[in-house]
PDB file as gemmi writes it, atoms N, CA and C in Angstrom:
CRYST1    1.000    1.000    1.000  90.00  90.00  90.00 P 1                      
ATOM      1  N   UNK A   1       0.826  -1.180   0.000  1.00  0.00           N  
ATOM      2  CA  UNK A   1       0.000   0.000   0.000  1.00  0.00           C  
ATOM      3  C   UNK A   1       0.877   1.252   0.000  1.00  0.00           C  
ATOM      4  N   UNK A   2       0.406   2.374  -0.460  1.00  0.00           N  
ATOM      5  CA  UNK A   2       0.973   3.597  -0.447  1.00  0.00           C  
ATOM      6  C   UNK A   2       1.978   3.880   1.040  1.00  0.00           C  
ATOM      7  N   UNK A   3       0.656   3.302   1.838  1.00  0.00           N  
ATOM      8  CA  UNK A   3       1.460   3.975   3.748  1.00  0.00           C  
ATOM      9  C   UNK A   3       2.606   3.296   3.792  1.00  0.00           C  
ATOM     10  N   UNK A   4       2.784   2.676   2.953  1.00  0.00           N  
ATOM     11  CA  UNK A   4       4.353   1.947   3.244  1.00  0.00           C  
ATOM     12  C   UNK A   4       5.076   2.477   3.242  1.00  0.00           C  
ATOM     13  N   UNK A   5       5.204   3.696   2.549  1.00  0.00           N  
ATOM     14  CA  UNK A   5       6.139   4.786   1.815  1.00  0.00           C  
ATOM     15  C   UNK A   5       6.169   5.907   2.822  1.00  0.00           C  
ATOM     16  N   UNK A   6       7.476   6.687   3.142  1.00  0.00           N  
ATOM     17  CA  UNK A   6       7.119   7.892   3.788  1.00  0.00           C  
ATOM     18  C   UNK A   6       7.160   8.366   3.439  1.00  0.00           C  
ATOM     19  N   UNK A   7       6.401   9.840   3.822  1.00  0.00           N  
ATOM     20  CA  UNK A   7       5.414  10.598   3.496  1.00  0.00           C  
ATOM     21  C   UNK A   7       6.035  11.470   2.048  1.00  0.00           C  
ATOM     22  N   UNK A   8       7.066  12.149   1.875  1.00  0.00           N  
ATOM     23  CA  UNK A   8       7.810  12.432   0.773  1.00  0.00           C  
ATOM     24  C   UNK A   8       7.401  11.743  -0.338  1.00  0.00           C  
ATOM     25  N   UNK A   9       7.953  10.955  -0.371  1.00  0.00           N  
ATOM     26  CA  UNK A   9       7.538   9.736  -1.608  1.00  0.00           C  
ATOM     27  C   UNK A   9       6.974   9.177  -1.784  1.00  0.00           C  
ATOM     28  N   UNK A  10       5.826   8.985  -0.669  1.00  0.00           N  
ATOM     29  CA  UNK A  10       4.341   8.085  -0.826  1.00  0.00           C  
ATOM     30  C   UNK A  10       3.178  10.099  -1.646  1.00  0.00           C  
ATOM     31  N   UNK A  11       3.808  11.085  -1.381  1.00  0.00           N  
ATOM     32  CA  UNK A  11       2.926  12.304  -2.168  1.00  0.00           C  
ATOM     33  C   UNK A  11       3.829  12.800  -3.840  1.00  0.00           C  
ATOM     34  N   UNK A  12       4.917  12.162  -3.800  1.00  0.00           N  
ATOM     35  CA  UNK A  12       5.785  12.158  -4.829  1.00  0.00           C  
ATOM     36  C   UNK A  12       5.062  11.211  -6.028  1.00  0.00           C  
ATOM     37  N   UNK A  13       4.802   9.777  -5.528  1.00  0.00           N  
ATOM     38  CA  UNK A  13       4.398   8.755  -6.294  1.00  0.00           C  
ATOM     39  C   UNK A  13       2.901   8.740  -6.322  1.00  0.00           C  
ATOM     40  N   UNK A  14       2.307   9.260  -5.624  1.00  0.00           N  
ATOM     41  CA  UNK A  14       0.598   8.940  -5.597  1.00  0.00           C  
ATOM     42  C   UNK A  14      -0.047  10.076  -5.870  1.00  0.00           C  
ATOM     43  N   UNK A  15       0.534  11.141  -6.051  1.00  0.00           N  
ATOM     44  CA  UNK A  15      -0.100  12.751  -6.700  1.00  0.00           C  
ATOM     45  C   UNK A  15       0.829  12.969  -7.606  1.00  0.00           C  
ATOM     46  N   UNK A  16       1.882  13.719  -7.275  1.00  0.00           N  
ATOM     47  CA  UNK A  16       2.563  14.185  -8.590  1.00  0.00           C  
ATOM     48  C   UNK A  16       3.085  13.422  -9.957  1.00  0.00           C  
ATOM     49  N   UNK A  17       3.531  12.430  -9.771  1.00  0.00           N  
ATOM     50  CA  UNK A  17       3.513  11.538 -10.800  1.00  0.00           C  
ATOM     51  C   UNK A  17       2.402  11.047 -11.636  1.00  0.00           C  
ATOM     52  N   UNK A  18       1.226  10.741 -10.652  1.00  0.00           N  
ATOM     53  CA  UNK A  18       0.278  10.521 -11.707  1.00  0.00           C  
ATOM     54  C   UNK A  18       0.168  11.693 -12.674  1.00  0.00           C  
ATOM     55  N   UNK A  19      -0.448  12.613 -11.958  1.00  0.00           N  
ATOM     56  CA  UNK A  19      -0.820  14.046 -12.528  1.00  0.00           C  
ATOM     57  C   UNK A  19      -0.095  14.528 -13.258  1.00  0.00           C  
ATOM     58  N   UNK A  20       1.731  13.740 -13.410  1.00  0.00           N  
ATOM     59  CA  UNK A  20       2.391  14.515 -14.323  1.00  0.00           C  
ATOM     60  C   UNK A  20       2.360  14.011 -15.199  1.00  0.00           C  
ATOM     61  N   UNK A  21       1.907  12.315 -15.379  1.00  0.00           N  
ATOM     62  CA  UNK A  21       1.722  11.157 -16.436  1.00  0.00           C  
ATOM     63  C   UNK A  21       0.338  11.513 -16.893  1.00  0.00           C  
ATOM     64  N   UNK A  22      -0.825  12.161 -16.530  1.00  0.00           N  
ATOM     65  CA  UNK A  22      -1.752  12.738 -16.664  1.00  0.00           C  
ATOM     66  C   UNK A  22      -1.778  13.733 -17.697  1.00  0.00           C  
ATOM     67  N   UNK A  23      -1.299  14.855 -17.298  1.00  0.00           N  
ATOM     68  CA  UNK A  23      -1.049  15.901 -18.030  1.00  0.00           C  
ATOM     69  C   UNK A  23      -0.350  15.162 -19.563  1.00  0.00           C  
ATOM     70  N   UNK A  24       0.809  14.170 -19.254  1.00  0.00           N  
ATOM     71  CA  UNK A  24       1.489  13.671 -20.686  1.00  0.00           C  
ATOM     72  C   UNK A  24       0.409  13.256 -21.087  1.00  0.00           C  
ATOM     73  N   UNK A  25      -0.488  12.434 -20.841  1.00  0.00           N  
ATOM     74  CA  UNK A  25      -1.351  11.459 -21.870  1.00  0.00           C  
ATOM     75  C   UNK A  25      -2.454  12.752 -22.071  1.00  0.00           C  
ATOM     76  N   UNK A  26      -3.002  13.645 -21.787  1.00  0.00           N  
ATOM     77  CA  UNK A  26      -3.405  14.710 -22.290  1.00  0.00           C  
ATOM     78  C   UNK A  26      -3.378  15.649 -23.354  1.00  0.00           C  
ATOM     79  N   UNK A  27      -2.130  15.796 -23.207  1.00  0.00           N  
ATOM     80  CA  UNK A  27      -1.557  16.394 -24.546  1.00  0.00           C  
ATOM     81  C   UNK A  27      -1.112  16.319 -25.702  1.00  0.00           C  
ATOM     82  N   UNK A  28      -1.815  14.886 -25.918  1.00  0.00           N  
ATOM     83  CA  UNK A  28      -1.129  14.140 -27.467  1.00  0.00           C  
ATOM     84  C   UNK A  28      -2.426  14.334 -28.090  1.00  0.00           C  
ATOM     85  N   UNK A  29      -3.059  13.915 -27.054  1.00  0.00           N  
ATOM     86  CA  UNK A  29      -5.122  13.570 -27.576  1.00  0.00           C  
ATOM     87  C   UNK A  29      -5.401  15.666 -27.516  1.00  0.00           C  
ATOM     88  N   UNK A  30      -5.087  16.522 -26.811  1.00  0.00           N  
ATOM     89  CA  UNK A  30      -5.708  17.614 -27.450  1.00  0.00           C  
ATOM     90  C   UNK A  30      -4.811  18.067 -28.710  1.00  0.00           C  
ATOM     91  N   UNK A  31      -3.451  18.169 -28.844  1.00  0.00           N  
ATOM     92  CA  UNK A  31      -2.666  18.882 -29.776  1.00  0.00           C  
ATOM     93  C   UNK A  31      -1.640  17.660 -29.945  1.00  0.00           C  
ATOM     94  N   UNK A  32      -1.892  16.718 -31.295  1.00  0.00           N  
ATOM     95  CA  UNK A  32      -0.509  16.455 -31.439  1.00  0.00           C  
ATOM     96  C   UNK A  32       1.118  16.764 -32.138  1.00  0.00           C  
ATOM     97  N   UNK A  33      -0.002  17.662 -33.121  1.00  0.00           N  
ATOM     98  CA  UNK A  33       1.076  18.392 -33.520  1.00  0.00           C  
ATOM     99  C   UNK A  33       1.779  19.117 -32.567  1.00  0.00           C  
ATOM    100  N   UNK A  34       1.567  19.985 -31.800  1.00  0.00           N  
ATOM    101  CA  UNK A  34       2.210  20.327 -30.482  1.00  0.00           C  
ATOM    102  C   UNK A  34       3.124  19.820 -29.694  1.00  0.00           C  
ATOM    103  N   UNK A  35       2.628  18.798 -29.457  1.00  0.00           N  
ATOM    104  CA  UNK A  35       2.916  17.761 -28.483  1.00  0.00           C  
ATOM    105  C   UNK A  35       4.543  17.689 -29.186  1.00  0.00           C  
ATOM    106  N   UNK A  36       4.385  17.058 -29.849  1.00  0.00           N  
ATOM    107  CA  UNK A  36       5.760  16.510 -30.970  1.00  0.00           C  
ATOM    108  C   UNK A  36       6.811  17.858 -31.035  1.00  0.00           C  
ATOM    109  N   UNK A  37       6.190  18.280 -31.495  1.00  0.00           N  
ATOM    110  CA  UNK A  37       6.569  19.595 -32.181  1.00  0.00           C  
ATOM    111  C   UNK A  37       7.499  20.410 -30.833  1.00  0.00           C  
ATOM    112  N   UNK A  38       7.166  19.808 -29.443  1.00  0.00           N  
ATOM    113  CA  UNK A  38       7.104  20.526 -28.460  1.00  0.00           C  
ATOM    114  C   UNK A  38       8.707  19.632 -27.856  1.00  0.00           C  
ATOM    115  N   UNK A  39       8.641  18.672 -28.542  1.00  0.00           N  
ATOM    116  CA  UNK A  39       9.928  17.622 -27.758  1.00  0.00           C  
ATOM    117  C   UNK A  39      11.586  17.650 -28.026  1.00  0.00           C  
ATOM    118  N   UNK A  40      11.424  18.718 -29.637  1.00  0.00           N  
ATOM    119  CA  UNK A  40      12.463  19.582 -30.004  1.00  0.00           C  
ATOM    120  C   UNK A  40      12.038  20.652 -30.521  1.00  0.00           C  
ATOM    121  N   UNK A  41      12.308  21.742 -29.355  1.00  0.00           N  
ATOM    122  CA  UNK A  41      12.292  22.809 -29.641  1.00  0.00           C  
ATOM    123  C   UNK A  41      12.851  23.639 -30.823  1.00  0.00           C  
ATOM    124  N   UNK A  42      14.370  22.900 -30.660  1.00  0.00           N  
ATOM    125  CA  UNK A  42      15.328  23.931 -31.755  1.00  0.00           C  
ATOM    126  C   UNK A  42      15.065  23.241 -33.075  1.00  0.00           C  
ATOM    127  N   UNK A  43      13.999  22.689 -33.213  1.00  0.00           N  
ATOM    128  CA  UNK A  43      14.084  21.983 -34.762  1.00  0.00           C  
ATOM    129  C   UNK A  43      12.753  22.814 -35.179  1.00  0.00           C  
ATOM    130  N   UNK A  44      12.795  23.364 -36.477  1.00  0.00           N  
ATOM    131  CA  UNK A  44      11.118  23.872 -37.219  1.00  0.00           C  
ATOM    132  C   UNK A  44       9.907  22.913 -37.258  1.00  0.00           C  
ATOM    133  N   UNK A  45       9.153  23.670 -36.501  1.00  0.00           N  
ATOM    134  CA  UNK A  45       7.510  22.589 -36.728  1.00  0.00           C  
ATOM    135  C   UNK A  45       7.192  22.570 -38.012  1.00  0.00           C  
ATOM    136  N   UNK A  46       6.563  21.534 -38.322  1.00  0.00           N  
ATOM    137  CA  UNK A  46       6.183  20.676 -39.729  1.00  0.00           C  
ATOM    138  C   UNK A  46       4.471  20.123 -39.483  1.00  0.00           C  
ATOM    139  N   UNK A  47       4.141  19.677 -40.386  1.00  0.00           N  
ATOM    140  CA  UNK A  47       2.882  19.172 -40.384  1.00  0.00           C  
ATOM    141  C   UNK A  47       3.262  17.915 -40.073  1.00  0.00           C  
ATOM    142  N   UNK A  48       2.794  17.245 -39.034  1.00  0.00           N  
ATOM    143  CA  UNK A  48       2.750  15.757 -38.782  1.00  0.00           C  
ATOM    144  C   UNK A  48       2.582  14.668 -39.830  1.00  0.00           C  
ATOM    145  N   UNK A  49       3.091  13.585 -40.073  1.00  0.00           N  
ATOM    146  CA  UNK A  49       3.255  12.772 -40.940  1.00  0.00           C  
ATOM    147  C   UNK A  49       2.315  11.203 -40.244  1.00  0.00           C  
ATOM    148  N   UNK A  50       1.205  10.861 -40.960  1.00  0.00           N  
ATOM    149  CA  UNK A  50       0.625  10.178 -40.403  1.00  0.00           C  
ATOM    150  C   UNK A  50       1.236   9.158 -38.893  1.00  0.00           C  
ATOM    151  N   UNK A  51       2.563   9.012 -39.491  1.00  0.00           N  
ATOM    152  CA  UNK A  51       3.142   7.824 -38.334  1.00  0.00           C  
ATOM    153  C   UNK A  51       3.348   8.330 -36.672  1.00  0.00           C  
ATOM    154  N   UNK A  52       3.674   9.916 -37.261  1.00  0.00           N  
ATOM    155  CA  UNK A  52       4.235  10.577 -35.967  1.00  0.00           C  
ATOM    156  C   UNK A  52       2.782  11.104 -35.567  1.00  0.00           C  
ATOM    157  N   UNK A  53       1.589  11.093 -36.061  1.00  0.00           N  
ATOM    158  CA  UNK A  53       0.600  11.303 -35.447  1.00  0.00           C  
ATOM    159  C   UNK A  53       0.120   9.798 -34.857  1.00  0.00           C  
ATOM    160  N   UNK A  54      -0.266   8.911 -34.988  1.00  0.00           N  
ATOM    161  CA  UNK A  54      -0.303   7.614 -34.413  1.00  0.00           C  
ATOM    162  C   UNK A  54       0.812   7.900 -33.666  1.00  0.00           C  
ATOM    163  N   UNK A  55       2.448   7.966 -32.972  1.00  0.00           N  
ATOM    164  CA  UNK A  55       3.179   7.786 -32.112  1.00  0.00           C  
ATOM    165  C   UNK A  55       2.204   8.384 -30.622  1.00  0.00           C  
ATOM    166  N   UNK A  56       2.040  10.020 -31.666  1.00  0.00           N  
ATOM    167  CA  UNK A  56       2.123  10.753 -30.643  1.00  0.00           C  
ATOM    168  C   UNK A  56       0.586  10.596 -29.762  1.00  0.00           C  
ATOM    169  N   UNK A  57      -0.137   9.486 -30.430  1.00  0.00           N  
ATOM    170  CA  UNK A  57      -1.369   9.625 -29.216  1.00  0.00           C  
ATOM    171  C   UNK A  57      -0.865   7.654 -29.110  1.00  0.00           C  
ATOM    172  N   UNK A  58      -0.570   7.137 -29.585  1.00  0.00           N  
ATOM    173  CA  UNK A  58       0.097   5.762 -28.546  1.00  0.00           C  
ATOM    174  C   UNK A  58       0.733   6.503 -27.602  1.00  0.00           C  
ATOM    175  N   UNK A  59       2.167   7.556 -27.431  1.00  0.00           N  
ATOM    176  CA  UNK A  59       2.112   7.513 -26.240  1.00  0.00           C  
ATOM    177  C   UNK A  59       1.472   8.569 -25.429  1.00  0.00           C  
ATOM    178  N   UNK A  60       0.322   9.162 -25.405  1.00  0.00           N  
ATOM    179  CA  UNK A  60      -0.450   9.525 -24.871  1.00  0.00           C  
ATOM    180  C   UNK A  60      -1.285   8.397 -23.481  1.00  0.00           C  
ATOM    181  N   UNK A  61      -1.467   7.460 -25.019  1.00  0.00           N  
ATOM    182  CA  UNK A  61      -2.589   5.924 -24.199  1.00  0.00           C  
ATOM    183  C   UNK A  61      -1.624   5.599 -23.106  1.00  0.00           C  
ATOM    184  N   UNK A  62      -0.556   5.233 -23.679  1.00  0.00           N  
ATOM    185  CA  UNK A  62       1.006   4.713 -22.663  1.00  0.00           C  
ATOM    186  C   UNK A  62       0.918   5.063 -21.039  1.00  0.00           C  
ATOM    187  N   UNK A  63       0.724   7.031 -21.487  1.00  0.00           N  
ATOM    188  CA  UNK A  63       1.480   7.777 -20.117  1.00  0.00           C  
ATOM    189  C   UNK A  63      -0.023   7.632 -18.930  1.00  0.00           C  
ATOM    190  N   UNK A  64      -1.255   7.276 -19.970  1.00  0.00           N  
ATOM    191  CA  UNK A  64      -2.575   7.183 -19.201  1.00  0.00           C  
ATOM    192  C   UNK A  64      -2.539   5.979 -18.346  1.00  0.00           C  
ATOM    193  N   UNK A  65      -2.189   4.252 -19.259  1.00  0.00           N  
ATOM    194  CA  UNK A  65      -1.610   3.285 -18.599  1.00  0.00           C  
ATOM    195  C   UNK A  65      -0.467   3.093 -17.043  1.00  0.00           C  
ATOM    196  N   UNK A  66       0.340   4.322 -17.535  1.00  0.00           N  
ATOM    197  CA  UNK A  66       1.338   4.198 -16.524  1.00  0.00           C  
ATOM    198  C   UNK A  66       1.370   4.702 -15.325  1.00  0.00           C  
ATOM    199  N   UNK A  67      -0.110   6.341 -15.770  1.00  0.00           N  
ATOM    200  CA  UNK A  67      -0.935   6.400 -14.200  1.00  0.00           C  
ATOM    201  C   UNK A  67      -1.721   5.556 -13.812  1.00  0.00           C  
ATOM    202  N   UNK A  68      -2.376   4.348 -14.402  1.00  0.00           N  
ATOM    203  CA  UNK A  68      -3.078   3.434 -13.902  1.00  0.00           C  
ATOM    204  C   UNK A  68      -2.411   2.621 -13.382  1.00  0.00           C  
ATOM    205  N   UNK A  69      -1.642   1.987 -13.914  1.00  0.00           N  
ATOM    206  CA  UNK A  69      -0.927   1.254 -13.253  1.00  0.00           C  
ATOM    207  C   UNK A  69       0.002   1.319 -11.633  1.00  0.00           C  
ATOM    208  N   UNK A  70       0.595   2.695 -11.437  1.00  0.00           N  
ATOM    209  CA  UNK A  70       1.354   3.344 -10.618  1.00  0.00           C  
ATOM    210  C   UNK A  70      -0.088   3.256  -9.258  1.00  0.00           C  
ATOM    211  N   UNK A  71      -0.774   3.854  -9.426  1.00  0.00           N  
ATOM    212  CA  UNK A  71      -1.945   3.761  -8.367  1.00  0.00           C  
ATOM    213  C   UNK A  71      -2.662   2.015  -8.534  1.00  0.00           C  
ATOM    214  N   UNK A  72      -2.237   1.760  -9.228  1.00  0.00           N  
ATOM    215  CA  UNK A  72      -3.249   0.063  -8.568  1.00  0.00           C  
ATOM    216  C   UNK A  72      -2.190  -0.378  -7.988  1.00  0.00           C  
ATOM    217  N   UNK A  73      -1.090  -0.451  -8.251  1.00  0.00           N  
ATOM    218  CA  UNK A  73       0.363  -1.212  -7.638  1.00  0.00           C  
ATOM    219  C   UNK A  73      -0.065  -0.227  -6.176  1.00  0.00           C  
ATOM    220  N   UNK A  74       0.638   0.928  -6.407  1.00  0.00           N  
ATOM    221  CA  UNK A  74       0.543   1.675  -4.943  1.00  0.00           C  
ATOM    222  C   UNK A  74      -0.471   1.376  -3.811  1.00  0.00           C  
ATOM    223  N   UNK A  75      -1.912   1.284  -4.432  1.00  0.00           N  
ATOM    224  CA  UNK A  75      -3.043   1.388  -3.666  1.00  0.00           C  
ATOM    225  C   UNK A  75      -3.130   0.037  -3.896  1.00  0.00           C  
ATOM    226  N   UNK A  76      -2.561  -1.165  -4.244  1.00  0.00           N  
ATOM    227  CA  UNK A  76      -3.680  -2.220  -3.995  1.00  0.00           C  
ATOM    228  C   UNK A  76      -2.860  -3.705  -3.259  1.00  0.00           C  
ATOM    229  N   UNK A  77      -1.200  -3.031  -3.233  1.00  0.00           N  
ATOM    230  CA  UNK A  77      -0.249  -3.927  -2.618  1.00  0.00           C  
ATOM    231  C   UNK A  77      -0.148  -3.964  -1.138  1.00  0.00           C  
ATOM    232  N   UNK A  78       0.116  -4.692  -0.149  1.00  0.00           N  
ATOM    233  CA  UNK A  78       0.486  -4.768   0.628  1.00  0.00           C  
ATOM    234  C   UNK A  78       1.665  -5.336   1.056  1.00  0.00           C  
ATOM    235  N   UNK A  79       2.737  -5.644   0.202  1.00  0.00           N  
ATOM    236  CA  UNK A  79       3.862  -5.902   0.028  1.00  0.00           C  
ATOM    237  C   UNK A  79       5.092  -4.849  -0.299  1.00  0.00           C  
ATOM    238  N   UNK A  80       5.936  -4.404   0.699  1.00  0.00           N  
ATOM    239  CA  UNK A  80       6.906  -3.456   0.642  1.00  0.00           C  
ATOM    240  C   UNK A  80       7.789  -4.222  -0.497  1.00  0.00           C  
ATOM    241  N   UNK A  81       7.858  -4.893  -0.835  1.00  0.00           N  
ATOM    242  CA  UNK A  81       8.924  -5.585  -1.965  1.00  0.00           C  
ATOM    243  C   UNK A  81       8.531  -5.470  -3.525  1.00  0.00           C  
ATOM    244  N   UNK A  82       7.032  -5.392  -3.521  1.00  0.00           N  
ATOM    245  CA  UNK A  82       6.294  -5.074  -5.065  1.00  0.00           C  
ATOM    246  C   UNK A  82       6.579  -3.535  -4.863  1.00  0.00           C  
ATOM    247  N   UNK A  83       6.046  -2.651  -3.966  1.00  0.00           N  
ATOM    248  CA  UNK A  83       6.454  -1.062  -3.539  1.00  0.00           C  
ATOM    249  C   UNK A  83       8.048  -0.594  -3.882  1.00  0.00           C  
ATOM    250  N   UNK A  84       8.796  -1.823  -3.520  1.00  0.00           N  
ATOM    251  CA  UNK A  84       9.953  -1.127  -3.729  1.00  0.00           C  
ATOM    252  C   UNK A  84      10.777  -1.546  -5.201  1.00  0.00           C  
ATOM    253  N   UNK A  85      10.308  -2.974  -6.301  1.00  0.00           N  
ATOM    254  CA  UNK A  85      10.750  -3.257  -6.980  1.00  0.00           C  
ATOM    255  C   UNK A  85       9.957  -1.952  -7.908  1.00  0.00           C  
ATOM    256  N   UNK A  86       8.529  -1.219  -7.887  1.00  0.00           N  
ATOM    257  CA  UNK A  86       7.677  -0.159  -8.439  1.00  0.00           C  
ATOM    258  C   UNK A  86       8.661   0.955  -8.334  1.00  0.00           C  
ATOM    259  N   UNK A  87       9.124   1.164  -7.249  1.00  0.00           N  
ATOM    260  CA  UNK A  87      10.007   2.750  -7.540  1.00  0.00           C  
ATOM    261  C   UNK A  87      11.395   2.347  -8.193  1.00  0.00           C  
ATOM    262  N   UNK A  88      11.779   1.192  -7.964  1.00  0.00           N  
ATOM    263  CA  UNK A  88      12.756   1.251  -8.660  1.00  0.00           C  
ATOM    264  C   UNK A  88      12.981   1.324 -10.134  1.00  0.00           C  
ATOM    265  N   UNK A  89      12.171   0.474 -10.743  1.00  0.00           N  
ATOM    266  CA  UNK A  89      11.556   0.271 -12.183  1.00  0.00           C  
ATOM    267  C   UNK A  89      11.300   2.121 -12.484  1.00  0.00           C  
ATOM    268  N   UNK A  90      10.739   3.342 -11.881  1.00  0.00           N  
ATOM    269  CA  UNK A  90      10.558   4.372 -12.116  1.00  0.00           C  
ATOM    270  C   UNK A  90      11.824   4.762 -12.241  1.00  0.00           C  
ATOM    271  N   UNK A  91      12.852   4.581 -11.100  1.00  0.00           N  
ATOM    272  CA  UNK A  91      14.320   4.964 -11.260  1.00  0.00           C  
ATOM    273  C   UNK A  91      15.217   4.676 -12.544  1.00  0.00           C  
ATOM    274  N   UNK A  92      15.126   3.867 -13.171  1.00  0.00           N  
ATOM    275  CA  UNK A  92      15.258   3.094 -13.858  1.00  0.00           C  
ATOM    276  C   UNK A  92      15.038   3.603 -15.300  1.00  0.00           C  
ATOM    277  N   UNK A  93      13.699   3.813 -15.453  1.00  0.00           N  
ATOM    278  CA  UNK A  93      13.008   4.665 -16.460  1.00  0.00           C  
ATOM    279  C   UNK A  93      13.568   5.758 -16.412  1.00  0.00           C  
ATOM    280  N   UNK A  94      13.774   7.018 -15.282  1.00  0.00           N  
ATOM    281  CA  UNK A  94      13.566   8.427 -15.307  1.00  0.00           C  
ATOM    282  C   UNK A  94      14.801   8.578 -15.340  1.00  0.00           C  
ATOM    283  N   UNK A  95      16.349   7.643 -15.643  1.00  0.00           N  
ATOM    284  CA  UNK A  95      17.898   7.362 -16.254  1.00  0.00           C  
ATOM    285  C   UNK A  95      17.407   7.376 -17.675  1.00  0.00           C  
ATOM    286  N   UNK A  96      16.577   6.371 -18.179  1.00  0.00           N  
ATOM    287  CA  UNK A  96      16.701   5.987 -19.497  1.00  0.00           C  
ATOM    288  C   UNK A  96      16.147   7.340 -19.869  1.00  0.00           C  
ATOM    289  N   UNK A  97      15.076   7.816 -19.649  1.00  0.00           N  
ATOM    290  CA  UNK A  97      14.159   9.190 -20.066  1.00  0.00           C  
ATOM    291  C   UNK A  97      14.940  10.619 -20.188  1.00  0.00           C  
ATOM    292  N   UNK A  98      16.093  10.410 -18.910  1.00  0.00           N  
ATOM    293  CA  UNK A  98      17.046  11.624 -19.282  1.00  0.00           C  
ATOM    294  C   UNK A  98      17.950  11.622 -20.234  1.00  0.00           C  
ATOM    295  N   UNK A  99      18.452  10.075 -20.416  1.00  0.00           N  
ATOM    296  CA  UNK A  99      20.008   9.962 -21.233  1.00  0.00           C  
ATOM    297  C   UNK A  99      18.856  10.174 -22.656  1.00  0.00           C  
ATOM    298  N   UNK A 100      17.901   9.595 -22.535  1.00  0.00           N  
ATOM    299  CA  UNK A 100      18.047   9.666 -24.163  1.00  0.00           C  
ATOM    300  C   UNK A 100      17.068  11.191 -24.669  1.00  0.00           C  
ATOM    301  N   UNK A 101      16.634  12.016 -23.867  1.00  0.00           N  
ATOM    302  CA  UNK A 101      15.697  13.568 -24.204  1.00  0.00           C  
ATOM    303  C   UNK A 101      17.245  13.986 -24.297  1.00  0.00           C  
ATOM    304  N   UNK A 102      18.374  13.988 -23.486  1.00  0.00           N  
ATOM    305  CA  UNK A 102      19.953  14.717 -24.107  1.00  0.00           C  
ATOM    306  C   UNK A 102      20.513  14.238 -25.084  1.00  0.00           C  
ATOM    307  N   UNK A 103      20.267  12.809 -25.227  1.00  0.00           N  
ATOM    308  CA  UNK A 103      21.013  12.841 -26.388  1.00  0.00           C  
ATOM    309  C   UNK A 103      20.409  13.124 -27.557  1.00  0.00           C  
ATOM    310  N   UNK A 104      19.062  12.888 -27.354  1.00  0.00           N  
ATOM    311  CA  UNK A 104      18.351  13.670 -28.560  1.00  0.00           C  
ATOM    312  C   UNK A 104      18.559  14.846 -28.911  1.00  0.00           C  
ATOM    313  N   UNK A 105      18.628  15.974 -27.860  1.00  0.00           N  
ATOM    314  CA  UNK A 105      18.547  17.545 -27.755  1.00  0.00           C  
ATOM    315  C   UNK A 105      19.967  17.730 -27.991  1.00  0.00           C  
ATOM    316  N   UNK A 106      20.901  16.832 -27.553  1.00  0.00           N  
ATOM    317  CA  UNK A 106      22.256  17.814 -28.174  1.00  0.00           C  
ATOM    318  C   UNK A 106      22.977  18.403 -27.135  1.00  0.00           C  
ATOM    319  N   UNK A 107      24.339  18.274 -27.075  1.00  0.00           N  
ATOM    320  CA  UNK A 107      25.112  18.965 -26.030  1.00  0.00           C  
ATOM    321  C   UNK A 107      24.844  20.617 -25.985  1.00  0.00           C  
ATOM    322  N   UNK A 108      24.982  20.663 -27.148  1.00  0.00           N  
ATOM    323  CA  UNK A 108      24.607  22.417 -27.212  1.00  0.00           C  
ATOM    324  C   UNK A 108      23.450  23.209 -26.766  1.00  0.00           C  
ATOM    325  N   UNK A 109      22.267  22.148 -26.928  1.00  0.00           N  
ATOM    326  CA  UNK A 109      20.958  22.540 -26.567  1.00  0.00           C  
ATOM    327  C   UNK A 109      20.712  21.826 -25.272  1.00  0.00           C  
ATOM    328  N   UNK A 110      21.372  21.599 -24.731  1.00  0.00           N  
ATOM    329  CA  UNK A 110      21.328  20.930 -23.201  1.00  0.00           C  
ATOM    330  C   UNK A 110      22.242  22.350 -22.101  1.00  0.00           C  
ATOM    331  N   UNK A 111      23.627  22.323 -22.982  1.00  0.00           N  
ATOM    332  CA  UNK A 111      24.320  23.390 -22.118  1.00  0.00           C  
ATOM    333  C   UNK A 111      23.572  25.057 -22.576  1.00  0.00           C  
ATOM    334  N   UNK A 112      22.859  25.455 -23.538  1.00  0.00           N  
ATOM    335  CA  UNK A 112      21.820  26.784 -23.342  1.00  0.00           C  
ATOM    336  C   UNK A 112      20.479  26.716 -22.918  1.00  0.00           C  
ATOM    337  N   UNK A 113      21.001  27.166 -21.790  1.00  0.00           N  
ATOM    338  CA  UNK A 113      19.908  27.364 -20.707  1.00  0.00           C  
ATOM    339  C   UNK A 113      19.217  28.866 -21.064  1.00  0.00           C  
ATOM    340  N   UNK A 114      18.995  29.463 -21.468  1.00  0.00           N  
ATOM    341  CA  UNK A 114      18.614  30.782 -22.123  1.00  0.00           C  
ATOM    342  C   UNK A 114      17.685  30.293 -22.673  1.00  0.00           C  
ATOM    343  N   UNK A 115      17.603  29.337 -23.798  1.00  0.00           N  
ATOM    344  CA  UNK A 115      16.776  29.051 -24.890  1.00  0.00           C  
ATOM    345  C   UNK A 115      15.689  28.364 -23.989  1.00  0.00           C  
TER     346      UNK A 115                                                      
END                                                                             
């Protein structure tokens, strides 16, 4: 269950995360051109190309899944070992999610912070 967690990271994982996986699966389904368009900045927006419109609301469905999932694990375990293999698997992800949004974006567009 959530109370397993103290209090930091049991409001880290059971509000803000959803709500921030929320907001992602939101924004593919209102604007996907946006959305996309929004993941490199320093590149010119284009009209979406059927495939990258299908990406961009799969992962919409994805980030909706991954708040569902995050709250049934949280809220429906009573096992600190499923709780703790769950944040780790997030740890895990939110390495892979940084190395590869930089290496996408570019040393240059990583070190200007201005832009």
């Amino acid at each position: 269950m959530a109370s397993l967690l103290p209090p930091t990271p049991r409001f880290v994982f059971t509000v803000i995360e959803p709500l921030a996986l929320i907001a992602g699966a939101i924004a593919p389904f209102v604007s996907p051109s946006e959305s996309v368009s929004a993941q490199l900045a320093h590149l010119p927006r284009h009209s979406l190309l059927p495939s990258e419109h299908i990406l961009a609301l799969q992962i919409g469905n994805l980030y909706l899944l991954l708040a569902m999932l995050g709250l049934f694990i949280l809220y429906s375990t009573s096992e600190i070992r499923t709780v703790r293999a769950y944040v780790i698997a997030l740890w895990v992800a939110d390495i892979g999610h940084v190395a590869v949004t930089g290496w996408a974006m570019g040393h240059e567009n990583i070190a200007d912070l201005r832009s």
